[in-house]
Legacy VTK file of the C-alpha trace (Angstrom):
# vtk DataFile Version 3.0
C-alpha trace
ASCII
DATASET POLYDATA
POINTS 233 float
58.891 97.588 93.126
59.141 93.738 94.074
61.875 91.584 93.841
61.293 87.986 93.161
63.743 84.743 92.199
64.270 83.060 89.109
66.133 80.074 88.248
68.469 79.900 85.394
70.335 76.761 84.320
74.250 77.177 83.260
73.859 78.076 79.681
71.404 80.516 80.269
73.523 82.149 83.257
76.228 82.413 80.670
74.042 83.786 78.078
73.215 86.648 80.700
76.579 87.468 81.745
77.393 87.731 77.821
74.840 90.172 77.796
72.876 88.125 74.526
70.223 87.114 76.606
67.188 89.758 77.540
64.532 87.734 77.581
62.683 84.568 79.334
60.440 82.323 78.297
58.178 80.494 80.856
54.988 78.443 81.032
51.349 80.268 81.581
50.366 77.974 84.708
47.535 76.834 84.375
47.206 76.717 80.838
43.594 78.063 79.098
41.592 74.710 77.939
41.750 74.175 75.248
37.789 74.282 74.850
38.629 78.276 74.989
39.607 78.776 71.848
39.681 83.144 72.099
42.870 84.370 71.757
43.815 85.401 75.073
45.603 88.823 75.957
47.441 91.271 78.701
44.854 93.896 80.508
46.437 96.739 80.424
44.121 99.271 81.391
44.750 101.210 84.425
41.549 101.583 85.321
40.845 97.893 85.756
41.627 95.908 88.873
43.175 92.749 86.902
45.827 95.195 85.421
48.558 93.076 84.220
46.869 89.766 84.022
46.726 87.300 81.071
42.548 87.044 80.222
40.676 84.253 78.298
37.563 82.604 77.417
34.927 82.010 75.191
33.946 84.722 73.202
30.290 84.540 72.589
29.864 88.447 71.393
32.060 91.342 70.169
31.974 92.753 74.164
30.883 89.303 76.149
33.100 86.566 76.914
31.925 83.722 78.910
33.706 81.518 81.558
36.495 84.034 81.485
39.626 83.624 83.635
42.221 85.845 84.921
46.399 84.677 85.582
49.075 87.399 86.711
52.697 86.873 86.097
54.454 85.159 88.505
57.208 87.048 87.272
55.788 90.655 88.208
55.538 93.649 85.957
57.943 96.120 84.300
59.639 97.684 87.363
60.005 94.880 89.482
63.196 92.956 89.477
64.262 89.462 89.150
67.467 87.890 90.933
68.889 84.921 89.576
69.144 81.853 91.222
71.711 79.393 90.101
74.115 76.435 90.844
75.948 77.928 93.679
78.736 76.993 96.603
78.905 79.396 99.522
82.074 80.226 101.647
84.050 76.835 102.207
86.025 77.399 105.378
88.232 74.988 106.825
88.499 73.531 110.493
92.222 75.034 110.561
90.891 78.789 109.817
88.038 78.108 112.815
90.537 77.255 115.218
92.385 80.519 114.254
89.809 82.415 113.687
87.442 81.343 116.645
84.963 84.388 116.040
83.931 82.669 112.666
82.687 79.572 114.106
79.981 82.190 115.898
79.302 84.642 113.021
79.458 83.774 109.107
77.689 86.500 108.416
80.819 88.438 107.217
80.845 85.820 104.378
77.851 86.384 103.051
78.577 87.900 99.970
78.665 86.375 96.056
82.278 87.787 96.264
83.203 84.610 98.637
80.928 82.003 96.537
81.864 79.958 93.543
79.691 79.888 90.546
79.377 77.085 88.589
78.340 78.731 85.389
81.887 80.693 85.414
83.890 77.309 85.741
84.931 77.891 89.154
85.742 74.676 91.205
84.001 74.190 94.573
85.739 71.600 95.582
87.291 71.699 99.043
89.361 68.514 100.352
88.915 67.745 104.192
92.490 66.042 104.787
90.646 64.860 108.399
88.469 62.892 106.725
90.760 62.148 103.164
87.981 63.256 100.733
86.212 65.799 98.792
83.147 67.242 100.853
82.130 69.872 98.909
79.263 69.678 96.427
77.046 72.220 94.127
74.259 73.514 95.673
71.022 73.247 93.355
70.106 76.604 92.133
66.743 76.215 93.829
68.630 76.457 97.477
70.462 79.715 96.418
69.850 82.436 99.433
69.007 86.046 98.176
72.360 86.960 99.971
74.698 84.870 97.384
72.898 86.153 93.573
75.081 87.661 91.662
72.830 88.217 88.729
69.714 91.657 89.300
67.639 91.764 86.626
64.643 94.690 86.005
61.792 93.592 84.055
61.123 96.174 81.182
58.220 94.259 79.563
55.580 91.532 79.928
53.408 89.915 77.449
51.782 86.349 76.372
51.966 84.589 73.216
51.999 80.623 71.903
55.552 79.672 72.063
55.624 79.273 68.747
54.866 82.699 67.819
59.069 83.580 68.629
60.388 85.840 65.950
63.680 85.386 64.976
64.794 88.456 66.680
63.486 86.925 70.071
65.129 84.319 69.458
68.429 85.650 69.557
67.140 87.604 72.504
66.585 84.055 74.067
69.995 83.618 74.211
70.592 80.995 71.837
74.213 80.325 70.504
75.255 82.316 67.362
77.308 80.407 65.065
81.010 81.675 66.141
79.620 80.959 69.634
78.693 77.443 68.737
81.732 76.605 66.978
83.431 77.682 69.883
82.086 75.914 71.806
81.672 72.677 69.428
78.082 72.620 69.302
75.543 72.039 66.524
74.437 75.586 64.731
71.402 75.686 63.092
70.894 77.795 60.035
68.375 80.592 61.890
68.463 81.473 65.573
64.104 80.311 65.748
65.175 76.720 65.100
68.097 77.276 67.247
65.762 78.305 70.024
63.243 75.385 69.383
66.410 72.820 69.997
67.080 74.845 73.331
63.347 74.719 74.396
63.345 71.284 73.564
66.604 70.495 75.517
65.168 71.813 79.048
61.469 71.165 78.566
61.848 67.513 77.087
61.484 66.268 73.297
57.336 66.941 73.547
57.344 70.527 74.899
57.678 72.473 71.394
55.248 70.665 69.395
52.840 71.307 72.823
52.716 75.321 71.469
51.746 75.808 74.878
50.835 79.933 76.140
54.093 81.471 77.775
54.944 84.343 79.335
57.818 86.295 77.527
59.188 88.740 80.023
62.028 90.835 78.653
64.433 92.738 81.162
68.170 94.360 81.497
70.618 93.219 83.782
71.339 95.713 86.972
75.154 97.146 87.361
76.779 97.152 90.578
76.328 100.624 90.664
72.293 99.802 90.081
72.501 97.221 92.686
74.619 99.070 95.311
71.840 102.153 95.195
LINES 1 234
233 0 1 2 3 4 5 6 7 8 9 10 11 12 13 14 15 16 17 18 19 20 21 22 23 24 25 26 27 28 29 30 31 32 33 34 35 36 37 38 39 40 41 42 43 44 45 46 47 48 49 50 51 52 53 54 55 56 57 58 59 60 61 62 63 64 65 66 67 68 69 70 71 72 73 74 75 76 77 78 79 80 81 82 83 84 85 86 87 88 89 90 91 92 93 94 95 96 97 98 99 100 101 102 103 104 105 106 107 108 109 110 111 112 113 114 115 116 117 118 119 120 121 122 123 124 125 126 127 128 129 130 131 132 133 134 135 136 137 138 139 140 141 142 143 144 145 146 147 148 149 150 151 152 153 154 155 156 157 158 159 160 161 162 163 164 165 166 167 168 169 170 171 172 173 174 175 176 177 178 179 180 181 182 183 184 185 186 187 188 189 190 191 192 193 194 195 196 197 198 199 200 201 202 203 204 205 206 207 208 209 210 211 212 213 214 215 216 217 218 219 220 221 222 223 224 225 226 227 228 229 230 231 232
C-alpha cells in the first residue's frame, strides 16, 4: 500500500466531507496523439509487467499495435490511499503563550495535529491579530503547501480506469460531487436539470471555459473516505 497527496479545492472538500463525492476526475498526462486513434485501455493482467497502466497506439492488426505507449496512474491502484491536501492554517500561537510557555518556542511538534489547524473548507477563520504590530498576520496556506501531518481527509482507492471525459454517466456524475438541487438552492446556485450537465459546468469552472469541449482521456479513480478508527490503525 502507498499513500500519495491529492489536492482538492473547497467545494470538492465539502463534497467529501458530505460523503456525495467518491470519485475524481483527472487529466491522462501526456495525452495519446491524436494520430492514435485505438481506443486505449487499463492492463490488467497479472501476468504482465505494465499491470495497471493506461495502453495505446495504432492498431495495425487484431494482436499488433504499433508505436504503443504505456502511462500508470499517478494516483496508484485500488489499495493505495490518497490524503487530501487543501487550503489549510496550522497552529497560530501568540508571542504572549511563548513567553509562558517557553518550551514551545523549542518544540511545535505537540501541535502538529489537524485537531489544532483551521480548515478553510469548514468556514473556520484563520485569522490571528498581532496587537504588537496592529494587524492581521495570518493568511491561508495554498493547499499545495499542506504537510502530511495537518490532512484531515484519508481516502482508499477502490477502483481505477480511463475513459474520454465525456463518456460520464449520469450516475458518475453525481458521484463527482456535483450539487443536487436542494443543495444548490441552498446554497443559491444555478441547478441544472441532470447532474452530467451539472458536472460539465463544474469541469468547466476549474479547468477553464475550453477544457470540456477538449474530451480529453482522464483518469476516473473512485475511492471511500477512511474513519478515524481506519486512520488510527
Amino acid at each position: 500500500m502507498k499513500e500519495r497527496p491529492i489536492l482538492f479545492n473547497d467545494e470538492m472538500v465539502r463534497a467529501l466531507l458530505d460523503g456525495r463525492k467518491t470519485q475524481t476526475r483527472r487529466l491522462v498526462k501526456p495525452q495519446p496523439p491524436a494520430t492514435h486513434s485505438f481506443k486505449g485501455y487499463v492492463i490488467e493482467s497479472s501476468r504482465r509487467k505494465d499491470e495497471g497502466k493506461f495502453s495505446w497506439g495504432i492498431k495495425e492488426s487484431e494482436y499488433h499495435f504499433r508505436d504503443t505507449m504505456y502511462v500508470g496512474c499517478p494516483y496508484g491502484q485500488p489499495g493505495d490511499r490518497l490524503w487530501v491536501r487543501e487550503a489549510w492554517q496550522g497552529p497560530l500561537v501568540s508571542e504572549d503563550e511563548m513567553m509562558e510557555h517557553p518550551t514551545w518556542a523549542k518544540d511545535l511538534s505537540t501541535y502538529e495535529d489537524p485537531a489544532h489547524c483551521s480548515y478553510r473548507a469548514s468556514g473556520d477563520s484563520c485569522e490571528f491579530f498581532d496587537a504588537h504590530e496592529d494587524e492581521v498576520v495570518a493568511r491561508w496556506r495554498p493547499s499545495i503547501h499542506m504537510p502530511r501531518w495537518a490532512c484531515r481527509i484519508l481516502l482508499e482507492v477502490t477502483a481505477v480506469r480511463v475513459e474520454r471525459l465525456q463518456d460520464i454517466s449520469e450516475t458518475d456524475a453525481l458521484a463527482e460531487g456535483v450539487d443536487g438541487e436542494a443543495e444548490a438552492a441552498a446554497a443559491r446556485l444555478p441547478w441544472h436539470d441532470n447532474p452530467r450537465r451539472a458536472f460539465r459546468f463544474l469541469w468547466k469552472r476549474i479547468n477553464g471555459p475550453d477544457s470540456w469541449d477538449a474530451n480529453p482521456w482522464v483518469w476516473v479513480v473512485e475511492f471511500r473516505r477512511l474513519d478515524a478508527q481506519e486512520i488510527a490503525a
